[in-house]
N, C-alpha and C positions, 0 to 999 in steps of 0.2 A: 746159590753156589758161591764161596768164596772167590771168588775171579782175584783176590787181593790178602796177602800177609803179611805180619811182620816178622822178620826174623833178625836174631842179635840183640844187642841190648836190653836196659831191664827194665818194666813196668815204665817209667818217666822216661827215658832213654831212645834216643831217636833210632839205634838200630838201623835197618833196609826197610823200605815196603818193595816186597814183588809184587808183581799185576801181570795178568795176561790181558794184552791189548789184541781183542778178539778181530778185529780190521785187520791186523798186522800174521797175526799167530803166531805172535812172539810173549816172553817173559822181559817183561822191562824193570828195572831197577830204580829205586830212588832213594837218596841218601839226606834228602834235605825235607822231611817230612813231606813229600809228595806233589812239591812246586813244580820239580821238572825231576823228567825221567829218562832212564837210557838202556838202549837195548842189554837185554844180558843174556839172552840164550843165542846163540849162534846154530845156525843150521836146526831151526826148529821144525822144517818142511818134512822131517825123517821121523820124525816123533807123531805125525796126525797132526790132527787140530784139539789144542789145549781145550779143556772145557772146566778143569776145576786144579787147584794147589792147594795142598797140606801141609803143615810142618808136623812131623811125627818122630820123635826124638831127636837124633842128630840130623836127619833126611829130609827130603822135601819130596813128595809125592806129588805127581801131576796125573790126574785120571785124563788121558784123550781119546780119540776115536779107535789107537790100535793098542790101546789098554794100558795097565799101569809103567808108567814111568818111576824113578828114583835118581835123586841128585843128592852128593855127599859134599858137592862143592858150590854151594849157595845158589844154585840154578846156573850155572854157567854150562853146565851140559847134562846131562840125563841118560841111563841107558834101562835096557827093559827092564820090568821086573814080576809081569803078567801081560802075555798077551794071547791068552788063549780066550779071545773074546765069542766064539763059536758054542763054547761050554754057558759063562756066565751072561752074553750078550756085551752089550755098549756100556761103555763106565761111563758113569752120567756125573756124580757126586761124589766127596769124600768127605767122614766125617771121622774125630775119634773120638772112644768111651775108655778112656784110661789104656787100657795097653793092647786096648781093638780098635781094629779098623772096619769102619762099616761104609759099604758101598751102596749107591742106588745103580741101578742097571735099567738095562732094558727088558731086560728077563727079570728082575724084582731086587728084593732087598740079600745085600751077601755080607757076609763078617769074615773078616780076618785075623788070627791069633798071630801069623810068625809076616806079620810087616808086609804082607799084600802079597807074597807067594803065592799063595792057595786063601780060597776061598771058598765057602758053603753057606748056601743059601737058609737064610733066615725062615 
């Protein structure tokens, strides 16, 4: 599971790395290739517990325990964007194949066409 990305910059380019610091069940930031890092999601306690982060276009996709999240502002906060975990189960993973999103669950493998809205089981 990516627990770790970078976003920003290019190829050579140092960019951000995010992390979820699973002790904490926070999104931390680091701006100096990953010497020291610093809180960035504030009020993470409302989201579950982080288990995976994507970068998926502009966005940043966090799978946790009460399903997908979405952040447009570099992880500084998140709001739903599936959480009908009852249907698909537990989002465990995220991956993407060009302009899908593919999830592992608890109930199995699901793909997504319109950015983690809706999902159907593979």
């Amino acid at each position: 599971m990516p627990q770790m990305i970078k976003i920003g910059g290019g190829l050579f380019s140092k960019g951000e790395l995010l992390r979820i610091n699973p002790g904490k069940n926070t999104i931390e930031v680091s701006t100096n290739g990953g010497r020291s890092w610093s809180p960035r999601c504030a009020n993470s306690t409302s989201y579950g517990t982080f288990r995976d982060l994507i970068a998926f276009g502009r966005e940043i996709l966090a799978a946790t325990s009460r399903g997908i999240y979405v952040s447009t502002n570099s992880a500084r906060s998140f709001s739903v964007r599936c959480s009908n975990t009852a249907s698909y189960g537990d989002f465990l993973s995220l991956q993407v194949d060009g302009s899908i999103l593919l999830a592992n669950t608890s109930k199995g493998l699901y793909y997504s066409r319109n950015g983690g809205r809706g999902w159907i089981k593979r």
